[in-house]
Structure formats: C-alpha cells, structure tokens
C-alpha positions in Angstrom: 69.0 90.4 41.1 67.6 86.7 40.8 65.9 84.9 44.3 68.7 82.8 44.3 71.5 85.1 43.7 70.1 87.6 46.6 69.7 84.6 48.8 73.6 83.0 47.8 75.1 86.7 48.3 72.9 87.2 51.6 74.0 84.0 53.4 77.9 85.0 52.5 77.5 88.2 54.1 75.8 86.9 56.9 78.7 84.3 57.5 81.2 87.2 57.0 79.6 88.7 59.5 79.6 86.3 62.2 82.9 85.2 61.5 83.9 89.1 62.0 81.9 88.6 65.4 83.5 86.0 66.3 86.9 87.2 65.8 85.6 90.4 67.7 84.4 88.5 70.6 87.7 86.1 70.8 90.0 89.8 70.7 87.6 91.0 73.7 88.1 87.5 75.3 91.6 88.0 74.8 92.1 91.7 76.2 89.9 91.0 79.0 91.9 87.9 80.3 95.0 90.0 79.3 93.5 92.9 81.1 92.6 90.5 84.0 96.3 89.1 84.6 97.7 92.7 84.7 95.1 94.1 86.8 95.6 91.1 89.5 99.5 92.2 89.5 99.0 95.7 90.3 96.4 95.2 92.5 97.7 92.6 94.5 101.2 93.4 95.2 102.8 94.0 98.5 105.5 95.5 100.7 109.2 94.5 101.5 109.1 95.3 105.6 112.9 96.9 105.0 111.4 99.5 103.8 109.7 100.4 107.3 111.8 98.7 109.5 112.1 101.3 112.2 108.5 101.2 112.6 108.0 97.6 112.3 110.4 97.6 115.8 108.6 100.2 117.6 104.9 98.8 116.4 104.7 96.3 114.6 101.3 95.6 114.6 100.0 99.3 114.2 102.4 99.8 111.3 101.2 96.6 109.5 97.7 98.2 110.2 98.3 101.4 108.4 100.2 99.3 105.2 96.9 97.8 105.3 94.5 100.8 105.5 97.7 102.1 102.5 96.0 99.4 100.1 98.8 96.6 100.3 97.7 93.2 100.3 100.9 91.5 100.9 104.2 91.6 102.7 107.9 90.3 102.4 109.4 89.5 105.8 112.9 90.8 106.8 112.4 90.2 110.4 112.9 86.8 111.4 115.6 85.8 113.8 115.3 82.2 115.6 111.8 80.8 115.4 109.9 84.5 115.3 108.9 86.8 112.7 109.3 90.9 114.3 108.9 89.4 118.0 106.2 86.8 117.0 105.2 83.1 116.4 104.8 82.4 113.0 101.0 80.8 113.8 100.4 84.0 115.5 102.3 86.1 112.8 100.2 84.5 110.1 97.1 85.6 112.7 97.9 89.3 113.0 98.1 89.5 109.2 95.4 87.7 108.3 93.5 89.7 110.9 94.5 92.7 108.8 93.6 91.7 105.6 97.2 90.7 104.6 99.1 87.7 104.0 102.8 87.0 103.5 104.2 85.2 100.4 107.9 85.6 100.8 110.4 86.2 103.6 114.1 87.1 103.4 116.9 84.9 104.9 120.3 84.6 104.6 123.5 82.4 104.6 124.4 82.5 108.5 127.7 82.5 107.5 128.7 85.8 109.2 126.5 84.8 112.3 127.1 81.3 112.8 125.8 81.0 116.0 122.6 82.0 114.8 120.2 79.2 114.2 117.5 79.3 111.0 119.9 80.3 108.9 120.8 78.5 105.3 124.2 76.7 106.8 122.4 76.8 110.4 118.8 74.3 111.0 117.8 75.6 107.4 114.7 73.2 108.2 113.9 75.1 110.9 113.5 78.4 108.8 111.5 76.6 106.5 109.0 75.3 108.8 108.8 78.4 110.0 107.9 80.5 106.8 105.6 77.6 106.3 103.8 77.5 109.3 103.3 81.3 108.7 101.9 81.3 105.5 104.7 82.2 102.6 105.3 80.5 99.7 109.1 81.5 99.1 112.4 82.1 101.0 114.9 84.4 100.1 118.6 84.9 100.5 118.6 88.4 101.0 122.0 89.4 100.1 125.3 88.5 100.6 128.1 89.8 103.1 131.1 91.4 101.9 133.1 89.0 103.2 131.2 86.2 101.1 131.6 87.7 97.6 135.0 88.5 96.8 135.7 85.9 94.5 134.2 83.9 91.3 134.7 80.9 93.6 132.6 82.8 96.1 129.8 82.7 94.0 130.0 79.7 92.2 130.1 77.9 96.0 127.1 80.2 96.9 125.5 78.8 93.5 125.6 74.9 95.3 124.7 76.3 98.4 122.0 77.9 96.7 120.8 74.4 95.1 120.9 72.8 98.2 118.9 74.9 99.9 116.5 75.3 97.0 115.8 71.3 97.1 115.1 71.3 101.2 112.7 74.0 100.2 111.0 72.3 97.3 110.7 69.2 100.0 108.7 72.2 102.1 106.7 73.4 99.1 108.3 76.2 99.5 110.5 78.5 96.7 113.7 79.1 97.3 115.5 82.7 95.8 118.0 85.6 95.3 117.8 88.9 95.5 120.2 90.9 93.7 122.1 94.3 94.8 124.1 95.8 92.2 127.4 94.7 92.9 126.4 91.0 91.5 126.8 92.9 88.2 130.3 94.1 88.6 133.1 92.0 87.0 135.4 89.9 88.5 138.4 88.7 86.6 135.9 90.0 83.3 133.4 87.5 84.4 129.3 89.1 85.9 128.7 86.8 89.3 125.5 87.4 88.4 125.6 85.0 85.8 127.3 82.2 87.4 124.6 82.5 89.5 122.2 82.1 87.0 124.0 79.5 85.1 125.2 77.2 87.6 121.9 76.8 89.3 118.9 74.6 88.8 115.9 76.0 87.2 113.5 74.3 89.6 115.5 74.7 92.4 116.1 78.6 92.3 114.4 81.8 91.2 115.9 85.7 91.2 114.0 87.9 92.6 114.6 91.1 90.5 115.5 94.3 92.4 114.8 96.8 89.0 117.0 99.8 91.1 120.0 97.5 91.9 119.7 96.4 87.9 119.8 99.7 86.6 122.5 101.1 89.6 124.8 98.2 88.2 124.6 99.5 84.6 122.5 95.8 84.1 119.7 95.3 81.3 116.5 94.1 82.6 115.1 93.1 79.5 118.5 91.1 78.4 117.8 89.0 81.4 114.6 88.7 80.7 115.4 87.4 77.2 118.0 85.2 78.3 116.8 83.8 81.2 113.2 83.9 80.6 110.8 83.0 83.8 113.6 83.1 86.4 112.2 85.9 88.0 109.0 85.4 89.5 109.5 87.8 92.2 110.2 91.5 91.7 111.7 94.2 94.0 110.2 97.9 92.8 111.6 100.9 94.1 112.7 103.9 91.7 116.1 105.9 91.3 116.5 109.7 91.3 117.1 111.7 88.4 120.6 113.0 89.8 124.0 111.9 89.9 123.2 110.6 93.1 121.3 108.0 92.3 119.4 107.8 95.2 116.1 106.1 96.5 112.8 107.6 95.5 109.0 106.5 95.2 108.1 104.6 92.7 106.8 106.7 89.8 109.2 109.4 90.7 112.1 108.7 89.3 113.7 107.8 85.6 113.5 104.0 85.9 109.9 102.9 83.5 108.1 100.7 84.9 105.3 101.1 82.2 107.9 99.1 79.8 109.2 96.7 82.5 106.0 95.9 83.7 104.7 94.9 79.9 107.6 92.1 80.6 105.8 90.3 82.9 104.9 87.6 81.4 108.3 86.7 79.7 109.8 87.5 83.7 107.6 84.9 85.0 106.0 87.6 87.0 103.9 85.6 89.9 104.3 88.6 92.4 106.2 92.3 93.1 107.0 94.0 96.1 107.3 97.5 97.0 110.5 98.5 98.1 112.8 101.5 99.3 116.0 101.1 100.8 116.8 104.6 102.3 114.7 108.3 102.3 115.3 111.7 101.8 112.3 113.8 103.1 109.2 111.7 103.3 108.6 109.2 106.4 108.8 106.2 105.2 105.0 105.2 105.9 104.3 108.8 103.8 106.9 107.6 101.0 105.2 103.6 100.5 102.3 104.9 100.3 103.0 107.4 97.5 104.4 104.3 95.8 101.4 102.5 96.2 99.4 104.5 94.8 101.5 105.1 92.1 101.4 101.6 91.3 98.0 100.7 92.0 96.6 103.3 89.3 99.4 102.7 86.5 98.2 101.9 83.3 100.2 98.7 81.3 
C-alpha cells in the first residue's frame, strides 16, 4: 500500500473512531443524566402522614423521627386544622422537620363545605391555609377528597372544577400548587359520563394538577397510562400504595401486590413526575410504621 494511501485510509479510521467515541460518550452522558433523574425520584420521595395517623396523634414528633431514621426525606401533611399542622405552628412545624432531616412539599386540604364553621378551608379564609403551607415550607395544596354529599352529580363536579380554578389562582398568587387527589369513585359513571374527566377538562392547566393515587386508578377499573397519554404532565404528584392479589382488593406494601410500578414508574417523565408519596390507607397485619417501611425499602432499591 502507497504512503499516501496508508495515511488517507489511517486518518478515516481514526475519524471513525472518534466519531464512534463520541457517540459513545453522548449515550453515557445520556444514561447517566437519565439514570440521574430516576435515581433523584426514588431516592427522594416521601410519606403521606394518613398513612400513620394514629401515631402522628399520640407522638408526633417521635413518629416523624423513626420515618426519618426509615429513609424518607419528605412528608405530605393531612393534619392541619385552623392555623396548626398535628398541634403545631407551621414556623415551628417546618422546624421539627427540618431538625429531622425532612421537609414537607405538599399538604392535604379540603373544601370546608361539610364543616363550614371551620376556617382554612377552600370556601373558608383559603388565604389563610395558604399562608400557612407557605410559612411551613410546602410547595402544593391539595384537596384531599371529596364528601359524599359533594359528588353526586355531573354538576357536582363540574362546580368543584371552578372551585377548583379559583383556588388554584389564589395559590399560584402564593407560589404555591394547587391539586386533586383522586379515589376511585371519580371513575365511576354518572349519566355515562367519568367525573374524572370533567375534572380534567374543565380546569386550567396552570391552575390545577392531579395528584395520581395508582390504587384508587386501578380499584376504579381506570388506565394510568391512557391518562398519561391524554393528559400528559398533569400529574406531577403521585400517591403509591399497592393492592392485594385477592378479590378483596385490599391495601398492601408497595412491592407486594399486583399493581407494577416498574412500568408506571418508566412514565415519569410523560406524568410530569416532580415528586411521589408513599401511601396506605388501611392494614392487615403489619403496624403501620413496620408496613411504610417495607414500602420504603421497596421503593428505594427498585430498579427503572
């Protein structure tokens, strides 16, 4: 082979070959930051308080000390009544989790309708709740669920979707979030129509975000990944708890049961998927401090 030849052929293989590296390097880039996003979400999700509630009214502080020493970084509120958060200022609520290596991104509210002489509720000083989750730390507020008595109709829900709105633009005025959380009877038809959906459709996309409860989905014979599809990066917020493989359908840890997580969780991105709470409603055997931490770790070793 000629000198010029050998060199001509040499410098194309060399350029082939740092183009390969290149491409290499920009898939390992790409994995990594991949890789990085996932790992954040598994290893930095929290607890929904419901889910101990017992304990959190006997000792609170010593039961957000164990979820602590568990591995959860986060919690989602469902004690505030009036100005307090489980018996305690939000400055000093913010304090005792802090202190313990946690921090509280969301809290659960609700309409007030059913108690109207309760005040920090969304028809009663909404302002005053907001304040409030501020001044403790959160970055979203969310309607918990809805009474019986508030959900009867397709009017119902399409007057909960402006009530929704409103309360979603006092929020952003907060710099807080404003959500929903879903149970499953959002999913069961009324005069052939899903509530669900109004509630979806008939609010505003910068005013309100779902928080997905993945259990409630399933026990209203609902498809995650449909939502996701449809209403793509509406649901920033997840609830995670897992359903029993018997005709039950009952609460179990996460991990444990037949709902697959490994698939849902490869969704995150097309969810919107900022952050995810742990949660279970009701238990069978385990305490519930024994059964959240099963699910934690669970979750915190789960491979997406």
């Amino acid at each position: 082979m000629k000198r010029r030849q050998f060199a001509r052929n040499s410098s194309l293989a060399f350029g082939s070959l740092l183009l390969l590296r290149c491409k290499m390097e920009n898939k390992v880039k790409q994995a990594a930051e991949t890789m990085e996003v996932t790992s954040k979400g598994l290893e930095d999700f929290g607890l929904q308080l419901w889910s101990v509630r017992d304990a959190m009214k006997d000792n609170p502080y010593e039961t957000l000390k164990t979820l602590s020493e568990i591995g959860y970084k986060d919690i989602e509120s469902a004690g505030y009544n009036e100005g307090s958060f489980y018996g305690m200022e939000p400055k000093e609520f913010k304090k005792v989790l802090s202190d313990l290596g946690l921090k509280m991104r969301s809290t659960h509210t609700n309409t007030g309708s059913f108690i109207t002489d309760t005040k920090g509720t969304m028809t009663n000083d909404w302002e005053m709740a907001l304040a409030d989750a501020k001044e403790a730390g959160a970055k979203s507020i969310v309607c918990g669920w809805l009474h019986e008595s508030e959900r009867k109709t397709l009017d119902d829900y399409k007057r909960h979707a402006e009530l929704f709105n409103t309360c979603g633009e006092k929020a952003n005025e907060y710099n807080l979030k404003f959500g929903f959380h879903n149970h499953d009877f959002e999913f069961f038809k009324i005069d052939d129509q899903v509530p669900y959906d109004i509630l979806l459709s008939q609010t505003d996309v910068d005013k309100v975000f779902f928080e997905m409860d993945h259990y409630w989905v399933k026990k209203g014979n609902a498809d995650t990944f449909d939502y996701f599809t449809k209403h793509k990066g509406r649901f920033p917020v997840w609830h995670v708890k897992d359903m029993d493989n018997t005709a039950e359908q009952f609460f179990t840890e996460v991990g444990s049961g037949i709902i697959d997580y490994v698939k849902i969780f490869q969704q995150a991105e097309q969810s919107g998927l900022e952050y995810f709470y742990v949660e279970q409603d009701a238990f069978k055997s385990l305490d519930p401090l024994v059964s959240v931490r099963q699910s934690h770790d669970y979750l915190s070793t789960l491979k997406v």
